[in-house]
Biopython code that builds the backbone (N, CA, C, O; Angstrom):
import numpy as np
from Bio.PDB.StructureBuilder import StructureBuilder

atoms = [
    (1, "UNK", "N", (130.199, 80.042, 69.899)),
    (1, "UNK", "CA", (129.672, 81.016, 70.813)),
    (1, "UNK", "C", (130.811, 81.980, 71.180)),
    (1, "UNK", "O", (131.887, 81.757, 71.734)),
    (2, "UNK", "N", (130.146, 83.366, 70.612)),
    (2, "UNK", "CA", (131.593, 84.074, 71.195)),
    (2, "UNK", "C", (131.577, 84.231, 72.903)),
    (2, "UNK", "O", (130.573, 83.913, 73.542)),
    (3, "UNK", "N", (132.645, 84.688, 73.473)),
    (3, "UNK", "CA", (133.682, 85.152, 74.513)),
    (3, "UNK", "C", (132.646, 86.126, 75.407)),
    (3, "UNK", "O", (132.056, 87.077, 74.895)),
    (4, "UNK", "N", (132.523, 85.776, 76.715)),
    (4, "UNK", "CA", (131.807, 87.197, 77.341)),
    (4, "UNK", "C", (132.792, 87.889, 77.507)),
    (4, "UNK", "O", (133.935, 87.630, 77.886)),
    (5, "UNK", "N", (132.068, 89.200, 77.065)),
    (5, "UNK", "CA", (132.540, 90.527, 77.171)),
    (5, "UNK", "C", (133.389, 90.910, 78.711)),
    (5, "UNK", "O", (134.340, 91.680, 78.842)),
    (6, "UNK", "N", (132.930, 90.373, 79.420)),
    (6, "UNK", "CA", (133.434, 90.937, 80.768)),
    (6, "UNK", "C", (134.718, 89.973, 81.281)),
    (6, "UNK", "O", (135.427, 90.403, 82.190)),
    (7, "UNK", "N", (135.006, 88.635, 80.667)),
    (7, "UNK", "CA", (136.109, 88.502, 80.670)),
    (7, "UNK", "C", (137.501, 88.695, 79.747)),
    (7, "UNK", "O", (138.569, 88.089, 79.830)),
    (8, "UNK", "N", (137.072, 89.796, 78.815)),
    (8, "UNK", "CA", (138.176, 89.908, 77.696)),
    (8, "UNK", "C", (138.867, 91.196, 78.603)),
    (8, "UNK", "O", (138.506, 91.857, 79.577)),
    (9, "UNK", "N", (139.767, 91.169, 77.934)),
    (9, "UNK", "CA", (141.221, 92.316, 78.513)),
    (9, "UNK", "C", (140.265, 93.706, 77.818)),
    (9, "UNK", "O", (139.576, 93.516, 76.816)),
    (10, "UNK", "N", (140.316, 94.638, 78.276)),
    (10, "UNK", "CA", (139.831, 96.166, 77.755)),
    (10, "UNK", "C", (140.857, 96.828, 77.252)),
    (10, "UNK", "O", (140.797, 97.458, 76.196)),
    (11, "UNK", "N", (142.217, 96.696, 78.223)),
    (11, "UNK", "CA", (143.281, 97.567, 77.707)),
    (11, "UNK", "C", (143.932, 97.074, 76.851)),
    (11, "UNK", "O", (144.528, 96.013, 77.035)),
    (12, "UNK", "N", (143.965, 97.765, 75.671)),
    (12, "UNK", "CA", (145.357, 97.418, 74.851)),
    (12, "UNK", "C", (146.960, 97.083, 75.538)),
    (12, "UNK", "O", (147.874, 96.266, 75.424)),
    (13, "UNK", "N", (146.732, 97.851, 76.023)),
    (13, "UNK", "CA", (148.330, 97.664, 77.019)),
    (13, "UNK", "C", (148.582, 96.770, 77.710)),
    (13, "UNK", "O", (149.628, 96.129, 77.804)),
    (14, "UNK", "N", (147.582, 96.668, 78.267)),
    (14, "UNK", "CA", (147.470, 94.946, 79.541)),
    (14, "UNK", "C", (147.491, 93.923, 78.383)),
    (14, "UNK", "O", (148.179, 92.989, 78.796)),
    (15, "UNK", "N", (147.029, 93.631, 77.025)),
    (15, "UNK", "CA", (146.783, 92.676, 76.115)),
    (15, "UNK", "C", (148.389, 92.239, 75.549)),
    (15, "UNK", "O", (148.937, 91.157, 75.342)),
    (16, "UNK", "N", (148.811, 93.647, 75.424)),
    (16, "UNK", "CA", (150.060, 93.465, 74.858)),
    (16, "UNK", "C", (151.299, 93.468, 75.586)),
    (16, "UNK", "O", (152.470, 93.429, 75.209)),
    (17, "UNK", "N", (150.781, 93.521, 76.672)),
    (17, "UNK", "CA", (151.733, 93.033, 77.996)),
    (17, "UNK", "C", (152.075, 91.769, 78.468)),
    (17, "UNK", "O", (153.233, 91.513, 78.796)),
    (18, "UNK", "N", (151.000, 90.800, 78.546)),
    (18, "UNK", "CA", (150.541, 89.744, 78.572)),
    (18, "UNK", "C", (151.130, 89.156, 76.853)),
    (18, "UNK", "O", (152.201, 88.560, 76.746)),
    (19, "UNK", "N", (150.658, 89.310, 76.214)),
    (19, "UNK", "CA", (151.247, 88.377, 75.165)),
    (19, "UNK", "C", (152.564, 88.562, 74.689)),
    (19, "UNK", "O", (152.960, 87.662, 73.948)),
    (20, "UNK", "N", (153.586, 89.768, 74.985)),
    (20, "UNK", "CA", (154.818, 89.580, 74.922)),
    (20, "UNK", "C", (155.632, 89.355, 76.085)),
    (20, "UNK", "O", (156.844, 89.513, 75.941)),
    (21, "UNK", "N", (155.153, 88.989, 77.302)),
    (21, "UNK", "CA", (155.710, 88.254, 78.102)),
    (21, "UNK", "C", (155.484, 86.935, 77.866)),
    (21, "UNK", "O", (156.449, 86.172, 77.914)),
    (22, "UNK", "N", (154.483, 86.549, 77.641)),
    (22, "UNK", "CA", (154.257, 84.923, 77.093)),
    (22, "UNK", "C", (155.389, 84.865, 76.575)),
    (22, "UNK", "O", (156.461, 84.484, 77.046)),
    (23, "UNK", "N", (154.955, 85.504, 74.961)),
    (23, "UNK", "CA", (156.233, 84.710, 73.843)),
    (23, "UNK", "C", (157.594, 85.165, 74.111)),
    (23, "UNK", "O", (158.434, 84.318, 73.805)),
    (24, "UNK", "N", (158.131, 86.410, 74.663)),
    (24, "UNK", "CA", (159.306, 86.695, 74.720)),
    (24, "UNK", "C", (159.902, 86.310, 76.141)),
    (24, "UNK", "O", (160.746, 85.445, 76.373)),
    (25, "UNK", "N", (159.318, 87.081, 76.956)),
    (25, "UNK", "CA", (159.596, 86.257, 78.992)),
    (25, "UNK", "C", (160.096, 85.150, 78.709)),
    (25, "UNK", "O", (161.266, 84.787, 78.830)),
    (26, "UNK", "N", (158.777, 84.325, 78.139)),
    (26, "UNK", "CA", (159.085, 82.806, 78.575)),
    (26, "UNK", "C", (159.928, 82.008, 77.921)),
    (26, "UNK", "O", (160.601, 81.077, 78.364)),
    (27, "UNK", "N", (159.815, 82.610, 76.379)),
    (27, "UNK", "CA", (161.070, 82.016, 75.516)),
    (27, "UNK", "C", (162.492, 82.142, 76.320)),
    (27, "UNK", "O", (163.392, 81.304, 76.385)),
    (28, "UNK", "N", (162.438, 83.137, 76.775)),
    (28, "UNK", "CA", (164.134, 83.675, 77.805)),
    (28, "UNK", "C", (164.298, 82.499, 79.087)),
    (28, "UNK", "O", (165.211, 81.686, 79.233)),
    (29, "UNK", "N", (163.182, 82.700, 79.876)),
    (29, "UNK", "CA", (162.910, 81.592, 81.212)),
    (29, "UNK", "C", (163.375, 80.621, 80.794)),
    (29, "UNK", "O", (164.254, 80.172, 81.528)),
    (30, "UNK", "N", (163.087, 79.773, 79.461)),
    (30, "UNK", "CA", (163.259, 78.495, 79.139)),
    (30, "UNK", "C", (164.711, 78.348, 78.485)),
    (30, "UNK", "O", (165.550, 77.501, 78.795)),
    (31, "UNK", "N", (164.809, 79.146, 77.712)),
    (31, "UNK", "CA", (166.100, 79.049, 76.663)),
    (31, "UNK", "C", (167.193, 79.248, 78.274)),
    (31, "UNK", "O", (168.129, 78.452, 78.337)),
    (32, "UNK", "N", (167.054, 80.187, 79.380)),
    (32, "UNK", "CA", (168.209, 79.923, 79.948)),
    (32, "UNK", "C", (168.244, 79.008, 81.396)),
    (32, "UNK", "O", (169.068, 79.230, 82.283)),
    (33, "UNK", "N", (167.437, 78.183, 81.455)),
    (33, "UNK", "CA", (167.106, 77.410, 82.528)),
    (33, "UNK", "C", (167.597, 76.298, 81.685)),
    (33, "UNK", "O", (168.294, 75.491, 82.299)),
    (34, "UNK", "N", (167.435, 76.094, 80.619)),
    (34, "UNK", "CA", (168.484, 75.033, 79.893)),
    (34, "UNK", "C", (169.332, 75.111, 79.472)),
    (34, "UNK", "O", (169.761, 74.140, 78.847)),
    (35, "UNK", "N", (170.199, 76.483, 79.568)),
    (35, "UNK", "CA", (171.613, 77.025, 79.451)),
    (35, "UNK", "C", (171.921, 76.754, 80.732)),
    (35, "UNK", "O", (173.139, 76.803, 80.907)),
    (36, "UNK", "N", (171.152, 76.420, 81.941)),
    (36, "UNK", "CA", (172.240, 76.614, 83.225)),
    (36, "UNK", "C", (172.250, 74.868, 83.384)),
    (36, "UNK", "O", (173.192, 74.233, 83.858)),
    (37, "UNK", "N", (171.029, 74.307, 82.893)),
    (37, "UNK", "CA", (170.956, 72.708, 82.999)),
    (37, "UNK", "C", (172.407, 72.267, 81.836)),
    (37, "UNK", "O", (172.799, 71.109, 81.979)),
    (38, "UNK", "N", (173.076, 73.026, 80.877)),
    (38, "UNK", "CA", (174.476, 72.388, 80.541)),
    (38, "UNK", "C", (175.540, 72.521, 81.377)),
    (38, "UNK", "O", (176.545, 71.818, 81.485)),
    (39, "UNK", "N", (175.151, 73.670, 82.055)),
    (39, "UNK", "CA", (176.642, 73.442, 82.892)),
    (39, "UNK", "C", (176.654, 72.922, 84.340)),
    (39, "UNK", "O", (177.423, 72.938, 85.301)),
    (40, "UNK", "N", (175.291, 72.400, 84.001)),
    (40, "UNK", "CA", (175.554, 71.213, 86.176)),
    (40, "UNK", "C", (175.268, 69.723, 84.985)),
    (40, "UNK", "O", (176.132, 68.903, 85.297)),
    (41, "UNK", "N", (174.662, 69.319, 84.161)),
    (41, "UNK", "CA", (174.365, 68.032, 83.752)),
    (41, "UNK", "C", (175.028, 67.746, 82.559)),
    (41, "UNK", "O", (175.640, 68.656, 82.000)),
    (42, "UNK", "N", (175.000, 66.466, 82.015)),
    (42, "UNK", "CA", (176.019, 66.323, 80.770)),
    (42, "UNK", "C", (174.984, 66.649, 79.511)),
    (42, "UNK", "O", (173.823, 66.462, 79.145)),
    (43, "UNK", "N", (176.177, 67.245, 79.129)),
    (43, "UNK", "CA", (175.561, 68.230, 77.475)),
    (43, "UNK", "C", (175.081, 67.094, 76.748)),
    (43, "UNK", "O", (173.975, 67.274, 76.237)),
    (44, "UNK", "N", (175.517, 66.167, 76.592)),
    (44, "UNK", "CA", (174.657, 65.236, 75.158)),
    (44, "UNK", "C", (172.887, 64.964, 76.054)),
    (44, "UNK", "O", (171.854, 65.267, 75.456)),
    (45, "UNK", "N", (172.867, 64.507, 77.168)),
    (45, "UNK", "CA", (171.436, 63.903, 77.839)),
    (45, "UNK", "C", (170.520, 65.726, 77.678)),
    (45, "UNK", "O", (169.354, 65.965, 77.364)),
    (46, "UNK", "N", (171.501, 66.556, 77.996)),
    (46, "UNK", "CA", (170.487, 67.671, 78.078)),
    (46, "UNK", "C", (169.978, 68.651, 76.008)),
    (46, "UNK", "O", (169.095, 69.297, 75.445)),
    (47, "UNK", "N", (170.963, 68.207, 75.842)),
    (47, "UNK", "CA", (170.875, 68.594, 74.396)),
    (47, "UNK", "C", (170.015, 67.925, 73.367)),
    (47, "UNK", "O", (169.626, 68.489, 72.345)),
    (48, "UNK", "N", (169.630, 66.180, 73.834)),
    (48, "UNK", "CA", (168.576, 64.835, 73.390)),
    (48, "UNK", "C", (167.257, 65.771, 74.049)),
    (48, "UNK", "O", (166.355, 66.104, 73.280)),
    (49, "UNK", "N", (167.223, 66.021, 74.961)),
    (49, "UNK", "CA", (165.831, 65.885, 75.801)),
    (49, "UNK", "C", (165.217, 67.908, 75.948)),
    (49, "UNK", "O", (164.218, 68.444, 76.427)),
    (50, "UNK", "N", (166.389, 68.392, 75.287)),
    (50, "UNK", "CA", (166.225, 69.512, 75.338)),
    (50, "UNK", "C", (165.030, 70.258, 74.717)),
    (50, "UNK", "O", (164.397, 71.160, 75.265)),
    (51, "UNK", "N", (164.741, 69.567, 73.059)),
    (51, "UNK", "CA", (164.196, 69.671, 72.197)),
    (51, "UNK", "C", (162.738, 69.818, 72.679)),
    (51, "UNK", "O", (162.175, 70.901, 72.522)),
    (52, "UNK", "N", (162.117, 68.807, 73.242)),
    (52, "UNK", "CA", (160.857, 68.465, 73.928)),
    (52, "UNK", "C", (160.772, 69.639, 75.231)),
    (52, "UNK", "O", (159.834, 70.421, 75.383)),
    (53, "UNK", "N", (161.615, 69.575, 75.842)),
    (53, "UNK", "CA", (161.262, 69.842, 77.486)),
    (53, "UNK", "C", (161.163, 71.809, 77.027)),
    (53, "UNK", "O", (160.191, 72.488, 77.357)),
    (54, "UNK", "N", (161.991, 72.200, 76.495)),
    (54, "UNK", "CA", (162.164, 73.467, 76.120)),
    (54, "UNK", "C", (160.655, 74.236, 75.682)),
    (54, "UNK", "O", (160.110, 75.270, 76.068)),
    (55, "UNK", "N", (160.258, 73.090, 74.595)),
    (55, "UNK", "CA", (158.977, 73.557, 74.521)),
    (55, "UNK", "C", (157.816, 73.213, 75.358)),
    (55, "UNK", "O", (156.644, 73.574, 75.257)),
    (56, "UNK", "N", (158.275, 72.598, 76.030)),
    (56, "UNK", "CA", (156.684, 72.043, 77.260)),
    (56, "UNK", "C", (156.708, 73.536, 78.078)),
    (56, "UNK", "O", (155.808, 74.369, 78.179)),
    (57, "UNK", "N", (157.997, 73.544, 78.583)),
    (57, "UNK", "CA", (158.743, 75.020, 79.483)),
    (57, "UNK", "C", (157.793, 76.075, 78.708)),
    (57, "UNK", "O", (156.811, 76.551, 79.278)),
    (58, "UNK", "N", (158.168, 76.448, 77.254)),
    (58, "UNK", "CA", (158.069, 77.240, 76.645)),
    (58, "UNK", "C", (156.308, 77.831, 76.445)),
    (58, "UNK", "O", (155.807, 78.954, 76.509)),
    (59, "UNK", "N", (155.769, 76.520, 76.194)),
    (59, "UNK", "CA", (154.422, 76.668, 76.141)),
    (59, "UNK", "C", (153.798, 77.155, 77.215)),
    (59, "UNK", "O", (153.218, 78.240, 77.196)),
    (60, "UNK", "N", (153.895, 76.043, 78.712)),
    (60, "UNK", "CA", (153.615, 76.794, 80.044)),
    (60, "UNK", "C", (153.779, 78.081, 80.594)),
    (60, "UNK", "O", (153.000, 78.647, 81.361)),
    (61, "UNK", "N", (155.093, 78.599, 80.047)),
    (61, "UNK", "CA", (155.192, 79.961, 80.855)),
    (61, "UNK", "C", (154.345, 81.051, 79.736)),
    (61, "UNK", "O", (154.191, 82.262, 79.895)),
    (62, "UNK", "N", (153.956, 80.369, 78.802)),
    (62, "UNK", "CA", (153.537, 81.232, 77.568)),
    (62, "UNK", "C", (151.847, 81.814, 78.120)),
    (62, "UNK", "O", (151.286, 82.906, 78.214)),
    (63, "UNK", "N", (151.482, 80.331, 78.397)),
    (63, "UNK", "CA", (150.324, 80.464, 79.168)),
    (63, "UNK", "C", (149.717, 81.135, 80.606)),
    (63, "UNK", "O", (148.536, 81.346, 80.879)),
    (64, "UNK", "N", (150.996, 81.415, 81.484)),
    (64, "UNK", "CA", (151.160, 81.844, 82.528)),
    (64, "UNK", "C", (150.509, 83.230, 82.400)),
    (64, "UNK", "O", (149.398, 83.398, 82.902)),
    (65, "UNK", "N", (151.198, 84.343, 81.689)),
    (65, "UNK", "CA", (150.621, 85.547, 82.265)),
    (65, "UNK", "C", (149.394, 85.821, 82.193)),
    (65, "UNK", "O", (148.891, 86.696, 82.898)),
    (66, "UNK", "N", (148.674, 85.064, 81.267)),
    (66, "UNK", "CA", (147.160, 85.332, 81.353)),
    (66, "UNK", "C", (146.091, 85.000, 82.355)),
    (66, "UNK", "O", (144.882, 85.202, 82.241)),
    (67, "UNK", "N", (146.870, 84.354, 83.546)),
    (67, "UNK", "CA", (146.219, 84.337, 84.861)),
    (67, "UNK", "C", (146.360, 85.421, 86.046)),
    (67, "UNK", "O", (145.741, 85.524, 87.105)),
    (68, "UNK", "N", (147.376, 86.175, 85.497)),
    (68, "UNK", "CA", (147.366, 87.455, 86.013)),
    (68, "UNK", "C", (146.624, 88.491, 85.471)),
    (68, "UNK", "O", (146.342, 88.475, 84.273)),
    (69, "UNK", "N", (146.074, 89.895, 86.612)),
    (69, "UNK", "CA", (145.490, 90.303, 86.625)),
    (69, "UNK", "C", (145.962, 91.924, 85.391)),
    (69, "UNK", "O", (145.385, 92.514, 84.478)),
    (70, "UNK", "N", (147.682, 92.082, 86.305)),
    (70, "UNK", "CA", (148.356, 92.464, 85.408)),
    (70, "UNK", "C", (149.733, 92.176, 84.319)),
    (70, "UNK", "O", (150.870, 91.905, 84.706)),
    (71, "UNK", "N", (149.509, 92.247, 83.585)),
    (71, "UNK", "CA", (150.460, 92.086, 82.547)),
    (71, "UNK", "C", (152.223, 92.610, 82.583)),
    (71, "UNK", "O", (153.307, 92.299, 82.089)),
    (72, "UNK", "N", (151.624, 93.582, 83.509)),
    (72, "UNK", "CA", (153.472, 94.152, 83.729)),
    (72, "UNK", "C", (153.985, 93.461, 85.031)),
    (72, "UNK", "O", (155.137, 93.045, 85.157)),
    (73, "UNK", "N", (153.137, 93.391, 85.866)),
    (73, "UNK", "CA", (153.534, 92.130, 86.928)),
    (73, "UNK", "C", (154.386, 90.804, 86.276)),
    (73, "UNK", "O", (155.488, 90.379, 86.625)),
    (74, "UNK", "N", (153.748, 90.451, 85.519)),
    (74, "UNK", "CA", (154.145, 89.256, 85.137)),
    (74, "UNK", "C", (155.382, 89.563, 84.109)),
    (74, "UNK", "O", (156.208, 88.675, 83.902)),
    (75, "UNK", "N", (155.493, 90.836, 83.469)),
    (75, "UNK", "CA", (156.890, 91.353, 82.967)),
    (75, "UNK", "C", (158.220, 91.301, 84.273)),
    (75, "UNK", "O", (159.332, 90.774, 84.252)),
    (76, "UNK", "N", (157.715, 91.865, 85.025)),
    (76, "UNK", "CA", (158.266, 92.096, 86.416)),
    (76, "UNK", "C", (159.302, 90.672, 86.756)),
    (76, "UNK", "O", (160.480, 90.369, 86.945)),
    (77, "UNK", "N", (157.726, 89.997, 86.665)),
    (77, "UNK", "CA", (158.535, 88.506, 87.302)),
    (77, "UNK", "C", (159.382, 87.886, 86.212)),
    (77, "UNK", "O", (160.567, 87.729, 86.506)),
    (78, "UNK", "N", (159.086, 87.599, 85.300)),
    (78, "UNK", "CA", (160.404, 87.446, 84.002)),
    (78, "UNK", "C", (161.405, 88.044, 84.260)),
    (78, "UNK", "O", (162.504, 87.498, 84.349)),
    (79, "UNK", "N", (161.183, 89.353, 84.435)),
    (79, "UNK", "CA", (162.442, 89.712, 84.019)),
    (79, "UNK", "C", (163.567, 89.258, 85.045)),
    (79, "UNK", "O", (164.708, 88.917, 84.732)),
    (80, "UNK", "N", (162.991, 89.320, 86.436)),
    (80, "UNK", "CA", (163.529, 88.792, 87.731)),
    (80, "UNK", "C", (164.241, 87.369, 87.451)),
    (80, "UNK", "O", (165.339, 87.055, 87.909)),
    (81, "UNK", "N", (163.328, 86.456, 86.513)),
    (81, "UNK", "CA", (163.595, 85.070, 86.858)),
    (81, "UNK", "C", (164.781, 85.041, 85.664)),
    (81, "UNK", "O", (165.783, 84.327, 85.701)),
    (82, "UNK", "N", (164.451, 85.921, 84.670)),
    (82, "UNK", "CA", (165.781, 85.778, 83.762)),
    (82, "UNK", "C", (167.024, 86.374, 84.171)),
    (82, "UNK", "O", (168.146, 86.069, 83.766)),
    (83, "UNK", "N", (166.625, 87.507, 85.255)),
    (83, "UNK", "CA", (167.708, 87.960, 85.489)),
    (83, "UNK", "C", (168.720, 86.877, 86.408)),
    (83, "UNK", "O", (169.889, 86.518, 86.265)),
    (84, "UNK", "N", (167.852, 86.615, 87.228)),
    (84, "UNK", "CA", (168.504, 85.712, 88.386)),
    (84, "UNK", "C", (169.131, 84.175, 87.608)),
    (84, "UNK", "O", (170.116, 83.677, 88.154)),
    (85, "UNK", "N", (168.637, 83.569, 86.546)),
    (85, "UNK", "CA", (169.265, 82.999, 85.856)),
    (85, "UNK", "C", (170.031, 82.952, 84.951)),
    (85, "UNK", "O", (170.716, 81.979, 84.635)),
    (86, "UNK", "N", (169.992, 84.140, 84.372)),
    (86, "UNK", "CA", (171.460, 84.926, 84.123)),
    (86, "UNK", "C", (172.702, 84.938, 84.808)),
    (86, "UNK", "O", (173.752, 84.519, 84.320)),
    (87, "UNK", "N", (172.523, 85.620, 86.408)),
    (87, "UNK", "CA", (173.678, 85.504, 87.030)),
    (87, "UNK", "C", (173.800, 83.996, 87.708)),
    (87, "UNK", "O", (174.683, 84.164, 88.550)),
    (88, "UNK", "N", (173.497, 82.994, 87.765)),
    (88, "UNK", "CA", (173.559, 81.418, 88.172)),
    (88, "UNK", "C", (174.626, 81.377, 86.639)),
    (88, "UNK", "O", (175.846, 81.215, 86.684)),
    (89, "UNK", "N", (173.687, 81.596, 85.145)),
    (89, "UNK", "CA", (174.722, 80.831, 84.264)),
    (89, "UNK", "C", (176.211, 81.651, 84.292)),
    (89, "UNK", "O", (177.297, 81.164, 83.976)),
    (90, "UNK", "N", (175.972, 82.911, 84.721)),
    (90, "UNK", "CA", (177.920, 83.335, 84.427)),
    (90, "UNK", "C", (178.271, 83.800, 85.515)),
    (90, "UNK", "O", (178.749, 84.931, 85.604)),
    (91, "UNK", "N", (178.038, 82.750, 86.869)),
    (91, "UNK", "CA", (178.925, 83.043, 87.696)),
    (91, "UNK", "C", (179.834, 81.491, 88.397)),
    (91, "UNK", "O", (180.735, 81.625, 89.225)),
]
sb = StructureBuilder()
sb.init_structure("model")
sb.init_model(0)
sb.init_chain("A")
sb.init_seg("    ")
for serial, (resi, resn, name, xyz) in enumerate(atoms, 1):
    if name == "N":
        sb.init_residue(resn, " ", resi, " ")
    sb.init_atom(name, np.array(xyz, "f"), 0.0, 1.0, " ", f" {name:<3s}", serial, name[0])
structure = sb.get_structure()
């Protein structure tokens, strides 16, 4: 059964807002929230468990923006959360 119409995205832009914050946002969120988990915890336990947790991370935030209404919002907030974990890992 296809999809009602009235819940699919209309804009191209909102579509493609939303799905490259998924894959790119969240790939960043995750890849550096376990760059800052090496330098408070020991590298071998986080580097074993990394493998798994990275992608649980990875998948969830992937899924995230599509509960928003807009797509650049949720760019917004990435970029915030990468930024801010950015400056945690090099300071």
């Amino acid at each position: 059964m296809p999809a009602n119409p009235k819940y699919l995205e209309k804009s191209n832009w909102q579509r493609f807002a939303k799905i490259t914050a998924g894959i790119l946002g969240g790939y960043a969120i995750s890849l550096l929230a376990h760059a800052c988990f090496l330098r408070w915890f020991d590298k071998e336990a986080v580097m074993e468990t990394a493998t798994f947790t990275l992608f649980i991370v990875w998948t969830t935030l992937l899924l995230l923006p599509f509960f928003f209404k807009n797509g650049w919002t949720c760019w917004l907030l990435y970029l915030g959360v990468s930024l801010l974990l950015l400056s945690v890992l090099y300071l």
